[in-house]
C-alpha positions in Angstrom: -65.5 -246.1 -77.9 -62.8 -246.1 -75.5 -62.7 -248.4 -72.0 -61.2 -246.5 -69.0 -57.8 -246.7 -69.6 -58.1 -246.3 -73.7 -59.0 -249.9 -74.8 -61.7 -250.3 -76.6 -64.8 -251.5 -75.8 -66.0 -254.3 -78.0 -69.5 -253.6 -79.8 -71.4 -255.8 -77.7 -70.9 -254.1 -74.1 -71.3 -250.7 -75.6 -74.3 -248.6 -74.3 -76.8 -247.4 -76.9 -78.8 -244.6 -75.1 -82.1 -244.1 -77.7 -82.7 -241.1 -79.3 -84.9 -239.1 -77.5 -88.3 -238.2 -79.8 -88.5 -234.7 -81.1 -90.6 -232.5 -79.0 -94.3 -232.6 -79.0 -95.7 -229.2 -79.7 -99.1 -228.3 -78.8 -100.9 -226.7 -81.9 -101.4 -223.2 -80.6 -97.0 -223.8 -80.2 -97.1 -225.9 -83.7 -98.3 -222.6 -85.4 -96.2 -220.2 -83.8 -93.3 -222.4 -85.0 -94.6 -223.6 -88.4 -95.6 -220.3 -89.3 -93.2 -217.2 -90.1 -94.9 -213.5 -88.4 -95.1 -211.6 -91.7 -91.7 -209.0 -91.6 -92.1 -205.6 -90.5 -89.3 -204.8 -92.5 -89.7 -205.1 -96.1 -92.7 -203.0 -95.6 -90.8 -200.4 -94.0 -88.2 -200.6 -96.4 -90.8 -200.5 -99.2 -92.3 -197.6 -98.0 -88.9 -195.5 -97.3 -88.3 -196.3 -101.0 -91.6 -194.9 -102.3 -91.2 -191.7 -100.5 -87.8 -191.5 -101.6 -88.5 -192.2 -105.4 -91.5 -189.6 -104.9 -89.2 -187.1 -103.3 -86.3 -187.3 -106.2 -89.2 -187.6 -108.6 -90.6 -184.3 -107.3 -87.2 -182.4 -107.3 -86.6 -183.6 -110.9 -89.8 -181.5 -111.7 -89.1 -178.9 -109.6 -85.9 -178.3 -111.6 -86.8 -178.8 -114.6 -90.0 -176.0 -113.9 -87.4 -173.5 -112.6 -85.3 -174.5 -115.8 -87.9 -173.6 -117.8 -89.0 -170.6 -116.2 -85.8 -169.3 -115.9 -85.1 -170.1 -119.8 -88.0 -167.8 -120.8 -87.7 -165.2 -118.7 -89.6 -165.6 -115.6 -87.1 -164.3 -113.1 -85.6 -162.0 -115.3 -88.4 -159.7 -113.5 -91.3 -158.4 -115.3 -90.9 -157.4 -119.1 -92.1 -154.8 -120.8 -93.8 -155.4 -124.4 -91.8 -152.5 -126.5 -94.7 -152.5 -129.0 -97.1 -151.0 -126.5 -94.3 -149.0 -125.2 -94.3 -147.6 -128.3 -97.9 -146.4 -128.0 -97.7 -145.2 -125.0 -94.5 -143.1 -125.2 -96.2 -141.5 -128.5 -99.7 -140.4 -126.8 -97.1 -139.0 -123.5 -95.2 -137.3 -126.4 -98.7 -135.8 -128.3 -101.3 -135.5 -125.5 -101.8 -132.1 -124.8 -103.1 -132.6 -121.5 -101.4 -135.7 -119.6 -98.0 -135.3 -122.0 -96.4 -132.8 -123.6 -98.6 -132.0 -125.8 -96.1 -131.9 -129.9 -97.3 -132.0 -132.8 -96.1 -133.5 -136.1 -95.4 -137.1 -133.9 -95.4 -139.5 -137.0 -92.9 -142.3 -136.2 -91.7 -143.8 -132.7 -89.2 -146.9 -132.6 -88.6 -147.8 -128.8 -85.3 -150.0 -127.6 -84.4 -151.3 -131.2 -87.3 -153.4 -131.3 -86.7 -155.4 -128.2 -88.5 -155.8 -124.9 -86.8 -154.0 -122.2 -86.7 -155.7 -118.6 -88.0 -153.4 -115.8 -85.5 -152.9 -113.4 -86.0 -149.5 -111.2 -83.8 -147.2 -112.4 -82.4 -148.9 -115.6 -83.8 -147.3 -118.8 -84.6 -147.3 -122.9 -84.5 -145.0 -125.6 -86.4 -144.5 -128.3 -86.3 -142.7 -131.5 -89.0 -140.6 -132.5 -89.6 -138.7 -136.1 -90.9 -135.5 -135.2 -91.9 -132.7 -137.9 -89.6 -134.9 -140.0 -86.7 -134.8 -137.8 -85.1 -137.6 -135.6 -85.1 -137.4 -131.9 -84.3 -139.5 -128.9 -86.6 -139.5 -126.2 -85.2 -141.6 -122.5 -87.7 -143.6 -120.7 -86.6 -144.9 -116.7 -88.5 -147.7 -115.0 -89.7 -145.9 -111.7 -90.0 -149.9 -110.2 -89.8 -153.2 -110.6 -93.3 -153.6 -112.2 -92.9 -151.7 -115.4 -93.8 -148.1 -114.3 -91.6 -145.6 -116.4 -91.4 -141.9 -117.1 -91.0 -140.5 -120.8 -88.7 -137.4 -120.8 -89.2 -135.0 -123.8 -87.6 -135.4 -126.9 -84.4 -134.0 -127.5 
């Protein structure tokens, strides 16, 4: 320690002030600053991660559903089974009442084989054996849902 103009002060006549004792807390004030208040914020952080995981987990799903539907055909819009198309363009061809009513019907073979996709207004041929002889009869899709009209064969 320095005197007043700069000399020092010899150990002796230097003032020791004590150290004042550490505060004396109370224990409902020991326990406030002993213990910690649990965090809000890790459990809000938590919790914003959960729903996020969930959400990306959920839209991982969702695409691979829409993957999959969209792989087999489910937005293609409704498909029609060509073997029952079949069928049903030979009774419209033989029935004398509801169809045209020929005779000698002995073969039909609708689309080559393949489902057709009803679309309103799109269409598929088929072959027919009639009397021994090959014909082509056009079926149209009146809608979206498979509904189709069988012209006569030709």
């Amino acid at each position: 320690m320095s005197g007043p103009q700069g000399e020092e002060t010899p150990w002796w006549q230097q003032v020791r002030r004590p150290t004042p004792p550490p505060p004396q807390y109370t224990p409902q004030y020991a326990q406030q600053y002993t213990q910690q208040p649990p965090s809000q914020q890790p459990k809000h952080s938590m919790r914003w991660l959960l729903i996020g995981g969930g959400v990306l987990v959920g839209a991982i799903a969702a695409a691979v559903v829409a993957l999959a539907l969209l792989r087999f055909g489910a937005f293609a819009g409704q498909v029609l089974n060509v073997s029952k198309a079949e069928q049903a363009v030979k009774q419209v061809i033989t029935d004398p009442v509801t169809g045209y009513g020929v005779a000698g019907v002995t073969d039909v073979k609708c689309n080559n084989g393949q489902n057709p996709t009803a679309k309103k207004g799109a269409s598929f041929t088929c072959e027919v054996t009639v009397a021994g002889k090959k014909h082509q009869v056009k079926a149209v899709f009146i809608d979206d849902n498979g509904t189709y009209e069988v012209d006569r064969p030709r």
